[in-house]
C-alpha positions in Angstrom: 0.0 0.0 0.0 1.4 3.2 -1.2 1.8 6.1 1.8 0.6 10.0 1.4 3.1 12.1 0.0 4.6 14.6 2.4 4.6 18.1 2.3 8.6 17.9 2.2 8.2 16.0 -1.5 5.4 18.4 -2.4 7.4 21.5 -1.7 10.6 20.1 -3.5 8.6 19.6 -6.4 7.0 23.0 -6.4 9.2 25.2 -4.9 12.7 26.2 -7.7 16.0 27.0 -6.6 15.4 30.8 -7.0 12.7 30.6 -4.5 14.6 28.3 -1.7 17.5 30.2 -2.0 19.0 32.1 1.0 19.7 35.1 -1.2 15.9 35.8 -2.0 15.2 34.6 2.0 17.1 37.5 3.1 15.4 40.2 0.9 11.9 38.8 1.8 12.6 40.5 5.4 12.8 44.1 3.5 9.0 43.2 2.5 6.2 44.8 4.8 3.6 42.5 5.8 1.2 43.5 3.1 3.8 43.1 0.4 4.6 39.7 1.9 1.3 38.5 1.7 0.9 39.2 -1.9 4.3 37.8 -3.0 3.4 34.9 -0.9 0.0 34.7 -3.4 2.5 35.1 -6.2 4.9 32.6 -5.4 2.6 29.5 -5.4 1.6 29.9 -8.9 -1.5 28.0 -8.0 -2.8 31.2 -8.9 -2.8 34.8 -9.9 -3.7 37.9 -6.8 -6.1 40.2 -8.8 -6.2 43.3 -6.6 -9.2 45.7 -6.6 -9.5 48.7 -5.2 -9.9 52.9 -5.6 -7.9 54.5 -8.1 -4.7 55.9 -6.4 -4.0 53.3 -4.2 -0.6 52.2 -5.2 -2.1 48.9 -6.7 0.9 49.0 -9.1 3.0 50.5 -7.5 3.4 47.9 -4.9 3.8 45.2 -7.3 6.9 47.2 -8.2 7.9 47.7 -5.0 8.2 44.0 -4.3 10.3 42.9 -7.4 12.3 45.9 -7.0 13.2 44.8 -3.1 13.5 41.2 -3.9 16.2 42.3 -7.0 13.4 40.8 -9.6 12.6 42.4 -13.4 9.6 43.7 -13.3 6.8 44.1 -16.0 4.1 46.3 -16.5 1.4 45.2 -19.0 -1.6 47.9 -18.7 -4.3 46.1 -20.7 -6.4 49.1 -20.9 -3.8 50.8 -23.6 -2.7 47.4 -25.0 -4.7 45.1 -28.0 -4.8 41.3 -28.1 -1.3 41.6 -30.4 0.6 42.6 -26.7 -1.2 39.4 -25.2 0.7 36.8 -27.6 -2.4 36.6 -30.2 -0.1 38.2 -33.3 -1.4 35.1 -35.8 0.8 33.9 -38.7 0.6 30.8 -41.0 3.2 28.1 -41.3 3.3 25.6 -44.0 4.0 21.7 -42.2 7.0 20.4 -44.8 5.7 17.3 -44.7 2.0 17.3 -45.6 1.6 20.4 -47.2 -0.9 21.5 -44.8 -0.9 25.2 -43.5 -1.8 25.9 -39.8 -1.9 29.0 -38.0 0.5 30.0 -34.7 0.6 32.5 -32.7 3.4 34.5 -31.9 5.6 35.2 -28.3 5.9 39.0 -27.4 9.2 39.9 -26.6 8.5 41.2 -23.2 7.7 36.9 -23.0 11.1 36.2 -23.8 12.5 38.8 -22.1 10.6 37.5 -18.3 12.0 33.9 -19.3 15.1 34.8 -18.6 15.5 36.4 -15.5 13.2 35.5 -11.9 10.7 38.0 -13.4 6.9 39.8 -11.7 4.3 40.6 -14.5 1.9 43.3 -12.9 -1.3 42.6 -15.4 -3.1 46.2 -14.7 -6.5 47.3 -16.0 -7.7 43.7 -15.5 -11.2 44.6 -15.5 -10.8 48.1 -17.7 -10.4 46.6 -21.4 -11.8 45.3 -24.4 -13.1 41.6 -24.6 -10.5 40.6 -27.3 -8.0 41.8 -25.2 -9.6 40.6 -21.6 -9.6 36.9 -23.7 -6.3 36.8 -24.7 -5.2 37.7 -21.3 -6.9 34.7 -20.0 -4.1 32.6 -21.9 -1.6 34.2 -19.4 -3.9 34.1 -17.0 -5.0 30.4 -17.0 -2.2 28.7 -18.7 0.8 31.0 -18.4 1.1 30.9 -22.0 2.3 33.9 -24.2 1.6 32.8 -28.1 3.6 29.8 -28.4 5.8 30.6 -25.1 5.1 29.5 -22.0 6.4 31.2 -18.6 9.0 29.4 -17.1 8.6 28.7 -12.9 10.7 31.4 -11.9 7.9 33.9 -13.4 5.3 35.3 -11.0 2.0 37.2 -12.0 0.3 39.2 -10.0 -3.2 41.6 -11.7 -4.8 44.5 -10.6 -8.1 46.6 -11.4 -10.7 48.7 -10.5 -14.0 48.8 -8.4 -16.4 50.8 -10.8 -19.0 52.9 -10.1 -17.9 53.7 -6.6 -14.5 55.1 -8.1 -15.3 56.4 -11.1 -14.4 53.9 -13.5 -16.3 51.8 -16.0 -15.6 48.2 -15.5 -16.1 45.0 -17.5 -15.8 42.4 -14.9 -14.6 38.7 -15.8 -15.7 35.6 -16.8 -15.9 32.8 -14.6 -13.3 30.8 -16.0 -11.0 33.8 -15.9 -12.0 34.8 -11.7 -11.7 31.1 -11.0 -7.7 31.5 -11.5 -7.8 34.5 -9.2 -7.0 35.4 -5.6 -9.5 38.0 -4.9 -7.8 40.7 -2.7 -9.9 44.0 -1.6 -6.9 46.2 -1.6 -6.5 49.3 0.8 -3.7 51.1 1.5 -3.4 53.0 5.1 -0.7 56.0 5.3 1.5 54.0 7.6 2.0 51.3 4.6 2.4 53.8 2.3 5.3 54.9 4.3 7.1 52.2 5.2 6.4 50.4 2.0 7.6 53.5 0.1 7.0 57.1 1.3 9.9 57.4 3.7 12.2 56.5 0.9 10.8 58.6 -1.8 8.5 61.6 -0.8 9.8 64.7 0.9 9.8 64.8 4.9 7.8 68.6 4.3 5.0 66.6 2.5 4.7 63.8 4.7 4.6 66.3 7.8 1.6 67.6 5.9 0.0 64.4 5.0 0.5 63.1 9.0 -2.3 65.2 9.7 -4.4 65.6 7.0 -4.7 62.0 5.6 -8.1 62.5 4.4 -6.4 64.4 1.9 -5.4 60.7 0.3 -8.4 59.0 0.1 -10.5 61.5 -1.5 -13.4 60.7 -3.8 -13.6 62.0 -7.6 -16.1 64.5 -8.2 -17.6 62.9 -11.5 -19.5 65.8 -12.7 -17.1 68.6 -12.2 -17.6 71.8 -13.5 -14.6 72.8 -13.4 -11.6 71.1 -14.9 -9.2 71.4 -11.9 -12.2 70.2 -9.5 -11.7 66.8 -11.4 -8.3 66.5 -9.8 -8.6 64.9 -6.1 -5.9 63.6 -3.9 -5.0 59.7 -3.6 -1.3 58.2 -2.7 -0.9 58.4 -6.8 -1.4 62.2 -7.3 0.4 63.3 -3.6 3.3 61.3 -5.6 2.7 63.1 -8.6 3.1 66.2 -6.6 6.4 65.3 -5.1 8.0 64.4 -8.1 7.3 67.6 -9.9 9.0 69.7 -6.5 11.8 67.1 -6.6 12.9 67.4 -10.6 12.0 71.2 -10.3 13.8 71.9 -7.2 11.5 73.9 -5.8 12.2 75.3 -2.0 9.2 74.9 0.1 10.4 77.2 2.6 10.3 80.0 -0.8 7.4 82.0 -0.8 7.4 82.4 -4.9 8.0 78.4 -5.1 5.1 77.4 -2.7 2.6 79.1 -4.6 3.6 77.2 -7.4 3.2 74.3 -5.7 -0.1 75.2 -5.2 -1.0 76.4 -8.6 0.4 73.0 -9.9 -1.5 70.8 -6.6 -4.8 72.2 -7.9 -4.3 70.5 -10.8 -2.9 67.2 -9.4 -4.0 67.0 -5.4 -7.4 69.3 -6.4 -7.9 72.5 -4.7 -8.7 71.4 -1.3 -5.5 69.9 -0.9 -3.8 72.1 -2.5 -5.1 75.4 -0.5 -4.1 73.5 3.0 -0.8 72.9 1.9 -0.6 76.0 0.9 -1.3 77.6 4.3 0.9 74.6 5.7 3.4 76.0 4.0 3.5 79.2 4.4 3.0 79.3 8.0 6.1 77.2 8.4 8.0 79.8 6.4 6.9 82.6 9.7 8.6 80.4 12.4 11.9 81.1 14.3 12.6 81.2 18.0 11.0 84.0 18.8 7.9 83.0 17.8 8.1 80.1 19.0 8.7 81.7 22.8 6.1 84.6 22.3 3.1 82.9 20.6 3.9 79.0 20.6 0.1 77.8 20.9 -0.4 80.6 17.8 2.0 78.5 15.6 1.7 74.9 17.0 0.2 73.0 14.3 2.7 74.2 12.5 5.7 73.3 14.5 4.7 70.2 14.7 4.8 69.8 11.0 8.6 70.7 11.0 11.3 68.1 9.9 13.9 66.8 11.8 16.8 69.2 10.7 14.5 72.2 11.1 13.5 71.6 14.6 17.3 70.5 14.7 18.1 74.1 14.0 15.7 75.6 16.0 17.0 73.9 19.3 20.7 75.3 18.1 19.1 78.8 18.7 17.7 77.5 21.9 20.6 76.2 23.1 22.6 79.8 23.3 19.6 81.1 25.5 19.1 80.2 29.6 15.9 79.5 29.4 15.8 79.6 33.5 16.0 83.0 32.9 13.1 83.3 30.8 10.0 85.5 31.9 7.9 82.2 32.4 5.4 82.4 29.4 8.8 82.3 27.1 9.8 79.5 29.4 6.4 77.2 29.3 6.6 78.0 25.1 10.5 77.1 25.2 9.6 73.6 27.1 6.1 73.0 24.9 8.7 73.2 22.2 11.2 70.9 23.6 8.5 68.1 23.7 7.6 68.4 20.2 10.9 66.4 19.4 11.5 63.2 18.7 11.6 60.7 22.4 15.6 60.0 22.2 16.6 63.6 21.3 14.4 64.7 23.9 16.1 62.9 26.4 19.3 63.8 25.1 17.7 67.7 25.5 16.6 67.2 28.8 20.3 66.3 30.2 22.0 69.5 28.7 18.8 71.2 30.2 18.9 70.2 33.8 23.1 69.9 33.9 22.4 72.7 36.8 19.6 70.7 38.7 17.5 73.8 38.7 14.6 73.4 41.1 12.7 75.2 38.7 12.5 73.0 36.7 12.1 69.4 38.2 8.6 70.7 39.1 7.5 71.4 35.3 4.4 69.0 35.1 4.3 69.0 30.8 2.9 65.3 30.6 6.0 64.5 28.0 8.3 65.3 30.4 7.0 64.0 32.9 6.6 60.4 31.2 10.1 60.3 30.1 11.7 61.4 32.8 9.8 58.3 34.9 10.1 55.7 32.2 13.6 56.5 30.8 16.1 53.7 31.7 19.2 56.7 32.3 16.7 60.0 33.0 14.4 58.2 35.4 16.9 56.8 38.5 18.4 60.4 37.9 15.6 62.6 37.9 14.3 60.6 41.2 17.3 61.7 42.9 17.3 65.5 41.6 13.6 65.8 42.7 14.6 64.3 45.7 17.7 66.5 46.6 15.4 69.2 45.5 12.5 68.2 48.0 15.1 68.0 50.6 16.2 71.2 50.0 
């Protein structure tokens, strides 16, 4: 009597030496968990992840992402710009030597060829946003992983994307059933933490993402479908914020330039849409008023917008800081100089708060700023030391 075949023998038999090897292993970590899930998808060829979701929601863009972090070639075939020629259905006739008879093949793309040869992710886009013809001859790649007369090799992943319809704006043909059958089907979001650490903190500007930290709505906005206005038809999605940022980056725009933020706006209302566009604006601007001194005469005035500072700007700031005693501060500049202080990150702020208190000034161990007071008790260096200042102090 034969025995069940393991798992072991099945993965050896599925599983190639690109896939088990400790190179790709490694990359996988640089995957976030959404990206991992979807290569996983990819990976056991069983079948094809067809993600659906708004427009704007980086539904290719993470399919690049992946190859790019696991060192694959990546292809993008958009099927709602392509005809059933791109798909491998280019017919021609070839005459069999033999019998005489003519039959008709069909021919490989080169972008077929091209995948064969290198571990390879094919992002099918516009799934659901084509012709017929063309939605048919993609079920050849779909179902069979067959190009014309090429077939993709196992180190070849696919992975297809498209679009919800009506609730986004777009007009959809949705598949057959032989076609869905083939499919994961993924309802695809994308949060603005995912966005970052899948690809934002890499490639948008700190100023933007400031921004976009509190105003996410600003990202997941609906089209207005009958806009009267041509700019009103632009809204903002992870897509168009991109957009934006690429156009500041290859211009080189300064976005602490008065002249150069309004043409960021004047350029956002066309890509973000004017909401978005206005408030960044403002954002912008008000960032462009802040130095020390208002920061110690109006703080709660310009708040929102200290907050929305980068790192080497509030770096700067605390340079400025550092040439004044704030001890001697009238005690409104003092409570602004300290609200500031806590707007830093938690490991520079305790770095700040040990040049601050090098003096042990009573004064100061009985600030009661909640940040403050949480780091100073939870800190494994500040706390031990701050119990023995206020101590000292209460002895005193």
């Amino acid at each position: 009597m034969s025995s069940a075949i393991s798992l072991e023998t099945l993965n050896k038999k599925t599983t190639t030496d690109f896939l088990n090897s400790v190179e790709l292993q490694e990359k996988e970590k640089s995957l976030t968990s959404k990206e991992m899930r979807y290569w996983r998808m990819m990976k056991a060829r069983s079948g094809v992840p067809y993600l659906r979701g708004p427009v704007g929601t980086a539904k290719s863009a993470i399919s690049e992402t992946i190859a790019k972090k696991l060192g694959m070639h990546f292809i993008d075939l958009r099927l709602g710009s392509a005809d059933e020629t791109d798909l491998g259905a280019y017919p021609f006739v070839i005459k069999d030597e033999t019998s005489g008879v003519h039959y008709v093949e069909h021919l490989a793309n080169a972008w077929a060829i091209e995948a064969n040869n290198k571990p390879t992710i094919i992002a099918i886009e516009e799934v659901n946003r084509t012709r017929k013809a063309v939605q048919d001859a993609a079920l050849q790649l779909l179902n069979e992983r067959r190009v014309g007369n090429v077939r993709l090799n196992e180190n070849v992943f696919l992975i297809a994307s498209g679009n919800i319809g009506d609730e986004d704006g777009t007009e959809v043909a949705d598949l057959d059933a032989a076609a869905n059958n083939r499919l994961f089907h993924i309802k695809h979001t994308l949060t603005l933490k995912e966005w970052k650490d899948g690809f934002a903190n890499e490639n948008i500007l700190p100023d933007l993402l400031s921004f976009l930290d509190g105003n996410a709505s600003f990202l997941t906005e609906q089209p207005k479908l009958n806009a009267a206005e041509i700019t009103s038809a632009a809204f903002g999605t992870f897509r168009s914020w991109t957009n934006l940022n690429n156009y500041i980056v290859v211009n080189n725009l300064n976005l602490m330039n008065d002249v150069d933020i309004l043409e960021v706006f004047d350029i956002g209302c066309a890509v973000v849409g004017v909401g978005g566009a206005t408030k960044l604006k403002k954002y912008l601007l008000d960032r462009t008023q802040i130095n020390l001194n208002t920061i110690l005469t109006k703080f709660d005035e310009v708040e929102k917008a200290v907050l929305g500072l980068g790192r080497i700007q509030k770096s700067d700031l605390l340079k400025e800081l550092h040439k004044v005693n704030i001890f001697e501060l009238p005690e409104a500049k003092y409570q602004n100089a300290l609200k500031f202080i806590c707007t830093i990150d938690d490991d520079e702020l305790a770095g700040e708060l040990l040049v601050i208190t090098s003096d042990a000034d009573p004064k100061y161990l009985r600030t009661k700023h909640p940040r403050i007071v949480e780091i100073t008790q939870t800190h494994p260096v500040l706390a031990p030391m701050f119990k023995k200042m206020r101590n000292v102090s209460l002895g005193a």
